[in-house]
N, CA, C and O atoms as a DFTB+ gen file, in Angstrom:
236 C
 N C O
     1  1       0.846      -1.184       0.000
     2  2       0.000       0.000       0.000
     3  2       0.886       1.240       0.000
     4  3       1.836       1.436       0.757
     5  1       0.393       2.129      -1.053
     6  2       1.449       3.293      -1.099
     7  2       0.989       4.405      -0.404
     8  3      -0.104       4.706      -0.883
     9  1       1.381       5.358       0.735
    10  2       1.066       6.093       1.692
    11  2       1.589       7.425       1.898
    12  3       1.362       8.238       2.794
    13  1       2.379       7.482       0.822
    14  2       2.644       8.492       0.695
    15  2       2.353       9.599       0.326
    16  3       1.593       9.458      -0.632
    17  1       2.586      11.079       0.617
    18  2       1.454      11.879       0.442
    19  2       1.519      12.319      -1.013
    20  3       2.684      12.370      -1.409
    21  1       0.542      12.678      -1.993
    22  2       0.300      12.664      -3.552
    23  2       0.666      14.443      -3.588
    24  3       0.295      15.001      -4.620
    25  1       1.113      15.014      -2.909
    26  2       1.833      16.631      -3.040
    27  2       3.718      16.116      -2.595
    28  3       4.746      16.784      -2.704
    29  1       3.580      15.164      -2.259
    30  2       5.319      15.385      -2.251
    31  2       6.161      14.876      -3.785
    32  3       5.545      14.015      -4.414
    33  1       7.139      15.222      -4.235
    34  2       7.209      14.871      -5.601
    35  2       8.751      14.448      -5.588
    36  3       9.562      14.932      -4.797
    37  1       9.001      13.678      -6.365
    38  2       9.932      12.465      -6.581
    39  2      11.486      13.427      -5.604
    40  3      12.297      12.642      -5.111
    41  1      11.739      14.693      -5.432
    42  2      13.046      15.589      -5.096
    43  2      12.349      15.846      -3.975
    44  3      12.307      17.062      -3.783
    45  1      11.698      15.127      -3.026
    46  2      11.358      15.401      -1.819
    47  2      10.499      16.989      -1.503
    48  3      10.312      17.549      -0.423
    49  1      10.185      17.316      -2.586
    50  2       9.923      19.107      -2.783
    51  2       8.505      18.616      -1.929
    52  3       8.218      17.425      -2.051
    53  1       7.579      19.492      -1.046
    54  2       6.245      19.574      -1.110
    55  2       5.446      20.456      -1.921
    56  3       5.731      21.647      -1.792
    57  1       4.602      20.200      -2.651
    58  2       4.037      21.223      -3.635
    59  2       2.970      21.589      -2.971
    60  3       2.375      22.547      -3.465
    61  1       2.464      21.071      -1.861
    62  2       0.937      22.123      -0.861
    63  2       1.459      23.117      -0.142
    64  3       0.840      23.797       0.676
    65  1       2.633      23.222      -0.441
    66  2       3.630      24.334       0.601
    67  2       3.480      25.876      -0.600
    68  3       4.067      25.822      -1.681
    69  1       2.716      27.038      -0.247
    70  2       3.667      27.937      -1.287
    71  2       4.828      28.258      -1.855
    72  3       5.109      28.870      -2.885
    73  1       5.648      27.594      -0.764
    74  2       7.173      28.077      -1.181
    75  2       7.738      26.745      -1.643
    76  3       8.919      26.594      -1.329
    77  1       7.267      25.895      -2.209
    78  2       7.836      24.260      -2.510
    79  2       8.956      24.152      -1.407
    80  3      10.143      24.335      -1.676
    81  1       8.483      23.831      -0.104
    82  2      10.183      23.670       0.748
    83  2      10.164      22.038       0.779
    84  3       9.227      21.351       0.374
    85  1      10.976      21.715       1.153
    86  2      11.476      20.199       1.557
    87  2      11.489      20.241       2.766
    88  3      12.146      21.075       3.389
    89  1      10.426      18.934       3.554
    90  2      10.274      18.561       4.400
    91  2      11.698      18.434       5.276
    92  3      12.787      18.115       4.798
    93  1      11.409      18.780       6.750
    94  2      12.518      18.181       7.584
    95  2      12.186      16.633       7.774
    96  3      11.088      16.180       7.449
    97  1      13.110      15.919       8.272
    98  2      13.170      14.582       8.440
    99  2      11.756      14.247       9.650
   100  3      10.660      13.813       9.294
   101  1      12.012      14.467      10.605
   102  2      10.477      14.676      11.331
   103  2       9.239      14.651      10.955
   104  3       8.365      13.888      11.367
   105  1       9.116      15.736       9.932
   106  2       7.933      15.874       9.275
   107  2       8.100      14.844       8.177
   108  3       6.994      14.321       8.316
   109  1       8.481      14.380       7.504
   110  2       8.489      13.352       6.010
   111  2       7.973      12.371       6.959
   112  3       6.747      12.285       7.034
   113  1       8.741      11.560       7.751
   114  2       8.707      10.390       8.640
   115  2       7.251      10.937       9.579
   116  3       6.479      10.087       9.135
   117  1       6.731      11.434      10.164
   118  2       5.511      11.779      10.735
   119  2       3.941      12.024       9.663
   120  3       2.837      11.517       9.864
   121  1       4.329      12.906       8.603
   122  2       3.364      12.933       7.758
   123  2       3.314      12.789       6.005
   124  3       2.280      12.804       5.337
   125  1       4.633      12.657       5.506
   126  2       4.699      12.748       4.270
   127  2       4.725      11.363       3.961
   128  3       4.029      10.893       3.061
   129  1       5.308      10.848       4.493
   130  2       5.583       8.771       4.593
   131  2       4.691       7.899       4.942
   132  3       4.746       6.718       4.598
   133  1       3.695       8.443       5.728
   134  2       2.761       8.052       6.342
   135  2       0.991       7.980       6.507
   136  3       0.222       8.872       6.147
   137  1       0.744       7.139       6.920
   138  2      -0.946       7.519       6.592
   139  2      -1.263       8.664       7.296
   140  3      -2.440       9.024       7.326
   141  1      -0.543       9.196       7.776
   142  2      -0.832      10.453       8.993
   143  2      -0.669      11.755       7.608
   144  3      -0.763      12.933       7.952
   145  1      -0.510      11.532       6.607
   146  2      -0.300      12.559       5.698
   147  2      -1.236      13.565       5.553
   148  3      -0.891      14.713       5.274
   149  1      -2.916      13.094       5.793
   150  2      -3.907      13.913       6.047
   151  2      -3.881      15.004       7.247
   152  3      -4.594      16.007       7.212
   153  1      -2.949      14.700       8.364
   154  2      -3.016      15.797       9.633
   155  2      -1.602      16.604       9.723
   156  3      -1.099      17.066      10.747
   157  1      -1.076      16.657       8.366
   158  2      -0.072      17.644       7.972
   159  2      -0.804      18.795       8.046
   160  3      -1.927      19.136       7.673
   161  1       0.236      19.378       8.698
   162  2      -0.400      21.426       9.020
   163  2      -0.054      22.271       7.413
   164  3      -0.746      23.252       7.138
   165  1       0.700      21.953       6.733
   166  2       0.868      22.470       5.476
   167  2      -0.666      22.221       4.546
   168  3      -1.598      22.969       4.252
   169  1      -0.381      20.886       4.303
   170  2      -1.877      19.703       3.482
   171  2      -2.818      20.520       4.180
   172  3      -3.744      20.813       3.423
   173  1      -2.964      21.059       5.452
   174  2      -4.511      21.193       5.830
   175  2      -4.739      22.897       5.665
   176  3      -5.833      23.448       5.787
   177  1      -3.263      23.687       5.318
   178  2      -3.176      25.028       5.110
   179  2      -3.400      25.434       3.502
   180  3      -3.861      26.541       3.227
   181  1      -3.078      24.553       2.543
   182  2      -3.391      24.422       1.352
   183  2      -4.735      23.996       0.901
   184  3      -5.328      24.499      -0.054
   185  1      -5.209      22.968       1.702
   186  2      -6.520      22.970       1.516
   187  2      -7.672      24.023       2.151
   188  3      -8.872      24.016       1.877
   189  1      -6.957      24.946       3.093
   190  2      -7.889      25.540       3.262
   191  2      -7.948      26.704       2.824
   192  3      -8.847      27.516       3.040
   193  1      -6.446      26.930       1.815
   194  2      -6.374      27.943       0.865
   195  2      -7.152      27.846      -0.338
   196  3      -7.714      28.848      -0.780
   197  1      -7.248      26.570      -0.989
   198  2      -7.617      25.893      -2.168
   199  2      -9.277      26.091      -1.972
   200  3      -9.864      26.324      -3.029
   201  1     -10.149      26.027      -0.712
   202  2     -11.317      26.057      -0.168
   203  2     -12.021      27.757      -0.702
   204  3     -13.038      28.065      -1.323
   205  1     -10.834      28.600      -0.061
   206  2     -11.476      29.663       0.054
   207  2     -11.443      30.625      -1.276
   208  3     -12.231      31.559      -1.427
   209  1     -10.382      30.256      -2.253
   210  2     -10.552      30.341      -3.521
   211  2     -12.053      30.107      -4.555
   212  3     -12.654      30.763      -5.405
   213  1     -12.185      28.858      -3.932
   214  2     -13.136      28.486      -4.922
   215  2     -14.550      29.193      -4.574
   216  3     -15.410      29.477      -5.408
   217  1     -14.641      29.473      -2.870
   218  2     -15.392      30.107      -2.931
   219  2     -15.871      31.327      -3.224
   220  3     -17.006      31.774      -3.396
   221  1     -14.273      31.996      -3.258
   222  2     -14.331      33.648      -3.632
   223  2     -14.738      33.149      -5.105
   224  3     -15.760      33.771      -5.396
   225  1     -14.419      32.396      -6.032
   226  2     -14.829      32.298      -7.422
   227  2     -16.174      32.652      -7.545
   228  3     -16.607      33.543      -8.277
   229  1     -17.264      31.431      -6.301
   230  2     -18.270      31.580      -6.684
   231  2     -19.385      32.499      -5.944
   232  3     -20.540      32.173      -5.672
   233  1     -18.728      33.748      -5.686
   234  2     -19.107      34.933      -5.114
   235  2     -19.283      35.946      -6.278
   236  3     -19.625      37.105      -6.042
């Protein structure tokens, strides 16, 4: 089973991050590696950027 999170990309980059940073070791091993990838504070800051977009769209 692959568990890894579908925003981290093959150079360890995170792409839900604005600034594409690379995870510290902590964080990869806690949420990028892991099924815990959903209670990443980045993943849940992007989605709630990605949220409020769509709603300003449909304003």
């Amino acid at each position: 089973m692959d568990c890894k999170c579908m925003y981290l990309s093959e150079q360890a980059v995170c792409n839900a991050s604005i600034s594409h940073m690379v995870p510290k070791l902590f964080d990869y091993d806690a949420y990028c590696n892991s099924e815990e990838h959903y209670r990443c504070p980045i993943l849940l800051a992007y989605t709630l950027r990605d949220g409020y977009r769509e709603l300003m769209k449909a304003s």
